[in-house]
VOPA-338313 format. One record per residue (C-alpha): x, y, z; residue number from 1. Coordinates in nm, 4 decimals. Example, Ala and Ser with C-alpha at 12.3 -4.5 7.8 and 13.67 -1.06 7.14 Angstrom:
VOPA-338313
        c1        c2        c3  kollo
    1.2300   -0.4500    0.7800      1
    1.3670   -0.1060    0.7140      2
//
This chain:
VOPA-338313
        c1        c2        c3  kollo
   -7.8280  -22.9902  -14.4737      1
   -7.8967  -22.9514  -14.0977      2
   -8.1710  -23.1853  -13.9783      3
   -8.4883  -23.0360  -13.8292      4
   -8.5955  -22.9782  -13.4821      5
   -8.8390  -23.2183  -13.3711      6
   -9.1440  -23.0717  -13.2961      7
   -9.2874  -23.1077  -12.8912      8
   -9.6464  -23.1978  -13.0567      9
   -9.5782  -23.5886  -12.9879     10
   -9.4588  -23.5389  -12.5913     11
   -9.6492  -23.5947  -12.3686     12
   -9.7927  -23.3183  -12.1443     13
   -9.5710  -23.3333  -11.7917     14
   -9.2567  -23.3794  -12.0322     15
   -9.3373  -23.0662  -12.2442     16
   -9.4108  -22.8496  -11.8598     17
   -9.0893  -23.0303  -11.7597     18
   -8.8611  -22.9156  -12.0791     19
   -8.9982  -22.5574  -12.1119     20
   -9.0358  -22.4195  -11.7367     21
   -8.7059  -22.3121  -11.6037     22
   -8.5979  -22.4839  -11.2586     23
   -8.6938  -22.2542  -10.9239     24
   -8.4471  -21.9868  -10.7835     25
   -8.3133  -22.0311  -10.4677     26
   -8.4112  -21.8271  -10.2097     27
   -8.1616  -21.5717  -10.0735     28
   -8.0550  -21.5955   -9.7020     29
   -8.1820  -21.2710   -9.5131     30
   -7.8363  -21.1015   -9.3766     31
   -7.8832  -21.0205   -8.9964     32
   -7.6633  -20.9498   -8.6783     33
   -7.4124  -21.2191   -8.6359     34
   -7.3420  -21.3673   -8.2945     35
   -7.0229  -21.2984   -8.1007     36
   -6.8095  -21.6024   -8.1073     37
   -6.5869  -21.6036   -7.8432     38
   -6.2530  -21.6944   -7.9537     39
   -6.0476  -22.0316   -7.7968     40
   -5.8152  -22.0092   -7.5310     41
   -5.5115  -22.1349   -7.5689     42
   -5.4402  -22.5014   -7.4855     43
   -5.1867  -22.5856   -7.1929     44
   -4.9538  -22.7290   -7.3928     45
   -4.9153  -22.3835   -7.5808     46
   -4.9104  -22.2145   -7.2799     47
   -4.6490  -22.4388   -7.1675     48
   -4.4310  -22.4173   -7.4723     49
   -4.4056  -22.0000   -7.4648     50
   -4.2926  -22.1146   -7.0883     51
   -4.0125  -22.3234   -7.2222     52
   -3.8784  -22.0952   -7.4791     53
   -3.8512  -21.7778   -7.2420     54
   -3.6906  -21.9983   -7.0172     55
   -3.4581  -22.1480   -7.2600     56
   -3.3667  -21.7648   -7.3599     57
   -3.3095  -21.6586   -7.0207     58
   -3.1040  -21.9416   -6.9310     59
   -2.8852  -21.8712   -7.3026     60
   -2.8679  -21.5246   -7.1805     61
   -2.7289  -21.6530   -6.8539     62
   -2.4806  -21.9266   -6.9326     63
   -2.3538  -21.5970   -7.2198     64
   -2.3003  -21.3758   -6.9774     65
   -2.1144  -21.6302   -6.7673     66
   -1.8584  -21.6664   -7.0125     67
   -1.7316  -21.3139   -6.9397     68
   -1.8063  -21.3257   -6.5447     69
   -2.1066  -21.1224   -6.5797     70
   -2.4967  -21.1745   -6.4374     71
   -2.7770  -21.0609   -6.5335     72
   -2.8508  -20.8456   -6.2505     73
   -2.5311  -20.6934   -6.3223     74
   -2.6478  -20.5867   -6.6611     75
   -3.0042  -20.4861   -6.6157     76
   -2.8495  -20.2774   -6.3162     77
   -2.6322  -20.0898   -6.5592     78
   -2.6927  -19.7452   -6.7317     79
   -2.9324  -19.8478   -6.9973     80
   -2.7714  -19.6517   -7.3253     81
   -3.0024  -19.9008   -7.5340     82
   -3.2943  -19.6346   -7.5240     83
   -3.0776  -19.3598   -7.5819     84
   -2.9349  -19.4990   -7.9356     85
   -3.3054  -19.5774   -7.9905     86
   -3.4042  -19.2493   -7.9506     87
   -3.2047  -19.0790   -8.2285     88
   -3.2146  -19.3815   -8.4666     89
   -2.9016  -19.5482   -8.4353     90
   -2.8446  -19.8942   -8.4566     91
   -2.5948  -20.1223   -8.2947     92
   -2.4313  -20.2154   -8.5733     93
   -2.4193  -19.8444   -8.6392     94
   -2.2771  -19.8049   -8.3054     95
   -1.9861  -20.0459   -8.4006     96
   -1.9093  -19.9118   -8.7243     97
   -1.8893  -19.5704   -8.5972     98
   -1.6410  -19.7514   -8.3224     99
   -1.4129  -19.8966   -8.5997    100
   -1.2503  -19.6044   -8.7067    101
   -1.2063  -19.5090   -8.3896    102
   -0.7970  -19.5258   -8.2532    103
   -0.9385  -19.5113   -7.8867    104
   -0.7947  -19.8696   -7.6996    105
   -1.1704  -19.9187   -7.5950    106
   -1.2951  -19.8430   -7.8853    107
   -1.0701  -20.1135   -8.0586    108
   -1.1674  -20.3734   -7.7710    109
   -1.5415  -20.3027   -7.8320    110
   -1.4751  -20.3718   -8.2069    111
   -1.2932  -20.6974   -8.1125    112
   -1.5755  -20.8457   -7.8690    113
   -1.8664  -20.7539   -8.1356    114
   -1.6654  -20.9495   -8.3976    115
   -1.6605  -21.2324   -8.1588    116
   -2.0151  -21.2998   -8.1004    117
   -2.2452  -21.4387   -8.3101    118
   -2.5888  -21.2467   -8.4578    119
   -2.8178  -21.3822   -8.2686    120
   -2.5526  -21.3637   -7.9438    121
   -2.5071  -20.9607   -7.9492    122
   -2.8721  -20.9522   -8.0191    123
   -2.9366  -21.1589   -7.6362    124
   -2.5843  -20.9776   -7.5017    125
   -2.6461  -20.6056   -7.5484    126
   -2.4807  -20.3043   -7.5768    127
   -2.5252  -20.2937   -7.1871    128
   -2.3588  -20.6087   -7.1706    129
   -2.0871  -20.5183   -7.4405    130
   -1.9736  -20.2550   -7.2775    131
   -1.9445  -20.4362   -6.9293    132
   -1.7410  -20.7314   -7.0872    133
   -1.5048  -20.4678   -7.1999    134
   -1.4072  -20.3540   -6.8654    135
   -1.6173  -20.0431   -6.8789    136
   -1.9548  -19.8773   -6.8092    137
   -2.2435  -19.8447   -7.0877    138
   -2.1835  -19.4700   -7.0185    139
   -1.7583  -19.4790   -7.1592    140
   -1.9510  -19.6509   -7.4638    141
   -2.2122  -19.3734   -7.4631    142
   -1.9597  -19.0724   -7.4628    143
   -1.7404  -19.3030   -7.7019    144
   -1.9784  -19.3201   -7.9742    145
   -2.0537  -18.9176   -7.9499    146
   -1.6899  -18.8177   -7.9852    147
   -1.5536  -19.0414   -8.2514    148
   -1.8993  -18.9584   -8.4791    149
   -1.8642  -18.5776   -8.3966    150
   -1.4794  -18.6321   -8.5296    151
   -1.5432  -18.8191   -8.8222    152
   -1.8570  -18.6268   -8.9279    153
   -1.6216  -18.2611   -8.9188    154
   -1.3510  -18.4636   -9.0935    155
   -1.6369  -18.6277   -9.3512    156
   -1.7642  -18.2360   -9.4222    157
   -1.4576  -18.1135   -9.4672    158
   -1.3308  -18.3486   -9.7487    159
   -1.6628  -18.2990   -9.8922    160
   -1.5195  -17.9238   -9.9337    161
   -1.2226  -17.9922  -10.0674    162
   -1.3173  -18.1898  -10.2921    163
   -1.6142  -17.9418  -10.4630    164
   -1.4097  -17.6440  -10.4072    165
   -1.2752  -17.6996  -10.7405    166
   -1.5857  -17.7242  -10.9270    167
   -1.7771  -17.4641  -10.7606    168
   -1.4326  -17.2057  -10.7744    169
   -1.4662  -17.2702  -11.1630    170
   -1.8414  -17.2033  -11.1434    171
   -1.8089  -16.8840  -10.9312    172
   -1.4863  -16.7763  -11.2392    173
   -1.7539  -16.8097  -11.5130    174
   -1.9960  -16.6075  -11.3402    175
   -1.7638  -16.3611  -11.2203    176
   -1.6260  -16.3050  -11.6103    177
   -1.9873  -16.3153  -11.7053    178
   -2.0297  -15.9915  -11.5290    179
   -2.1953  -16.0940  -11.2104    180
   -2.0859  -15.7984  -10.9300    181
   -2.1438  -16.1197  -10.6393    182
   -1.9116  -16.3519  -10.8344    183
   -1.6603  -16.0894  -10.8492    184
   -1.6880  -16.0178  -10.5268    185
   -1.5689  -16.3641  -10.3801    186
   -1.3339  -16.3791  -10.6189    187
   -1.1673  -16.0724  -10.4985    188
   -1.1442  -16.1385  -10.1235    189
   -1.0194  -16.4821  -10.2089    190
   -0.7482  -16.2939  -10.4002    191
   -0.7141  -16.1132  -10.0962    192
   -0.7408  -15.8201  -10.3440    193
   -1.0651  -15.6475  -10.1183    194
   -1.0111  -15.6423   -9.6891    195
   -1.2111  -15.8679   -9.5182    196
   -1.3852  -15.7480   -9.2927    197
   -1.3893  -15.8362   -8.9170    198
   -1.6080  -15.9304   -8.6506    199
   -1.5824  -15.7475   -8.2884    200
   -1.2852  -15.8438   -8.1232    201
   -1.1785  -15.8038   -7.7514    202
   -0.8250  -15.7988   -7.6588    203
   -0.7370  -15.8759   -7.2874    204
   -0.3860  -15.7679   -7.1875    205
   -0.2457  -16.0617   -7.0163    206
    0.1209  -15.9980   -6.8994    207
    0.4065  -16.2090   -6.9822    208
    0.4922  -16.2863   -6.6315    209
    0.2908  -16.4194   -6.3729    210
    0.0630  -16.2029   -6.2263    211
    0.0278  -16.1638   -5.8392    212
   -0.2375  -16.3570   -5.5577    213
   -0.2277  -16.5991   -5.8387    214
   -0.1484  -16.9461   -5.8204    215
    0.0023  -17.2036   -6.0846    216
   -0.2244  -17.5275   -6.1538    217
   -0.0326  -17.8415   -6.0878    218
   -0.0774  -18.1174   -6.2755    219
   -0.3638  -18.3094   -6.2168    220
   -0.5105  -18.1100   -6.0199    221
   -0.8640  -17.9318   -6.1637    222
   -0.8806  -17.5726   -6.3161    223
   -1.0579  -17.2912   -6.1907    224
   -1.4477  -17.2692   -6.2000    225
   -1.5840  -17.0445   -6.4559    226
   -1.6939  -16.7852   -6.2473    227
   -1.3372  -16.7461   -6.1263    228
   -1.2300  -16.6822   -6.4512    229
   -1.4981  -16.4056   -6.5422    230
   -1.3814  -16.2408   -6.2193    231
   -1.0331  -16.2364   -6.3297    232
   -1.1216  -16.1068   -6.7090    233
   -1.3589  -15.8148   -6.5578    234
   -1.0806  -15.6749   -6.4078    235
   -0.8008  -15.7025   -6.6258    236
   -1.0702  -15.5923   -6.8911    237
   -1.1484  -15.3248   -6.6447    238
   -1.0049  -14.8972   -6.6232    239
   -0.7574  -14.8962   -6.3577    240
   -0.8448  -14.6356   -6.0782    241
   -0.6119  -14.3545   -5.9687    242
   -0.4574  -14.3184   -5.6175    243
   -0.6458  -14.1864   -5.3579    244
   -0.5224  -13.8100   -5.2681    245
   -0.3385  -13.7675   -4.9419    246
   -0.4455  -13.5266   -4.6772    247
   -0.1829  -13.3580   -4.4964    248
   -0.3401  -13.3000   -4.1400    249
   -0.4375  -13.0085   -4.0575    250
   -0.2244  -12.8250   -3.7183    251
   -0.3907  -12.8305   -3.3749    252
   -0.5299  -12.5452   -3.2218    253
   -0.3998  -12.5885   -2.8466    254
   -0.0294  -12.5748   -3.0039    255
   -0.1255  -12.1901   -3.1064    256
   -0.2706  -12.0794   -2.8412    257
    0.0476  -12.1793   -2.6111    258
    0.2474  -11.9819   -2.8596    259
    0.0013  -11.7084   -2.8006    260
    0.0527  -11.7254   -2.4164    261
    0.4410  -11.7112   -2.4671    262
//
C-alpha cells in the first residue's frame, strides 16, 4: 500500500511559508526605442585585401589578353555587343551554340577560340574580346549570331511542319468524313480539286533586251538606290502617251498680196 503523506503539523513555521509560497515572478523588461548602433567600418586590412584581388583580376585580364596581342584599352574601346545579348536574354554560351552550326569560316574560328579557354577565362575575356582575337569586330559577331539563328530558327519551324503534317492531315480526313464543310474544304484545295484563290498581283513588262539610257552594273560595283528603282517601275508601270500632232504652218500673207499686185 502507498505510504502516507506526512503531515506539515511538525515543521516549523518559516519551513511551512518556505514550502507552500511559490517563488516571485520576474519582472518583465519595459520594451522602448532602441538606440542606433552605428555599424563598424571596415578594417584596413579588408580594405586592402578587396585592393589586391581587383588588382590581381585586372592584371589576369591583362597578361590574357596578351596572349592574343590584345590590351585592354583595345577591348573596352570596342563596340560593346555584351549589352545587346543582355538585352534580349541571350547568353554567351547561347551565343556559341547558336555559332556551332554555323558553316561561316568565322563562325567556326569563334567556336574554336571559346573551346580553348577555360570557364572562368571567357568569363574575364569577353565576347568583346572573343571577337577581337578572331580577327574581327564585336559587330561581324553581332550580325553573325542574327543570321545563323534567323536560318536555323526557319529551318527548325519548318521540320516542325513536316513532321506534324501527317498527324494533323489525318485529323483534318476524320473531320472532313465526319461531315465538317471546313475540313472538306482544305481537303479539297489540297487536292487541288477547288481554285485557290489569289492575292493582287502586278505585272511589270520588262523587255527581254536591254532597255535604253540604261546602264549594266559591273561587278562589284553597288546597285541602284531605291528611289531609282521606283522611278524606273512608275514608268514602265505607267500609260504610254501619244505623239504630239504636227502643225503644218500656216502661208504668209505678204506672199498673196504680191500675187495680187501681179
Amino acid at each position: 500500500m502507498p505510504k502516507p503523506m506526512p503531515s506539515l503539523s511538525g515543521l516549523p513555521d518559516l519551513l511551512k511559508e518556505s514550502l507552500t509560497i511559490s517563488p516571485p515572478k520576474k519582472a518583465r523588461r519595459k520594451s522602448g526605442p532602441r538606440r542606433y548602433r552605428a555599424q563598424p567600418t571596415p578594417e584596413k586590412s579588408e580594405n586592402l585585401l578587396n585592393s589586391k584581388r581587383v588588382y590581381i583580376k585586372l592584371d589576369r585580364r591583362r597578361t590574357l589578353l596578351s596572349i592574343f596581342g590584345l590590351t585592354c584599352e583595345q577591348v573596352d574601346a570596342a563596340v560593346q555587343v555584351t549589352s545587346l545579348f543582355r538585352r534580349i536574354g541571350v547568353k554567351p554560351e547561347r551565343v556559341i551554340e547558336v555559332l556551332q552550326a554555323d558553316s561561316e569560316p568565322e563562325s567556326c574560328r569563334l567556336v574554336a577560340t571559346w573551346g580553348q579557354l577555360t570557364p572562368a577565362n571567357r568569363h574575364i575575356m569577353g565576347l568583346e574580346g572573343l571577337a577581337l582575337a578572331c580577327k574581327m569586330t564585336p559587330r561581324r559577331l553581332w550580325e553573325l549570331y542574327c543570321g545563323a539563328n534567323m536560318m536555323q530558327s526557319r529551318e527548325a519551324v519548318g521540320a516542325m511542319i513536316c513532321e506534324a503534317l501527317p498527324s494533323v492531315m489525318e485529323k483534318t480526313i476524320k473531320q472532313a468524313k465526319a461531315g465538317k464543310f471546313i475540313a472538306q474544304e482544305h481537303i479539297y484545295k489540297a487536292a487541288r480539286v477547288l481554285p485557290t484563290p489569289k492575292g493582287s498581283v502586278i505585272n511589270i513588262g520588262v523587255p527581254s533586251g536591254q532597255q535604253e539610257g540604261s546602264e549594266e552594273v559591273p561587278e562589284g560595283r553597288m546597285l541602284e538606290g531605291a528611289d531609282a528603282f521606283y522611278m524606273r517601275a512608275s514608268k514602265a508601270m505607267g500609260a504610254k502617251q501619244l505623239p504630239a500632232p504636227t502643225i503644218e504652218p500656216e502661208p504668209e500673207e505678204d506672199e498673196e498680196d504680191e500675187d495680187e499686185d501681179a
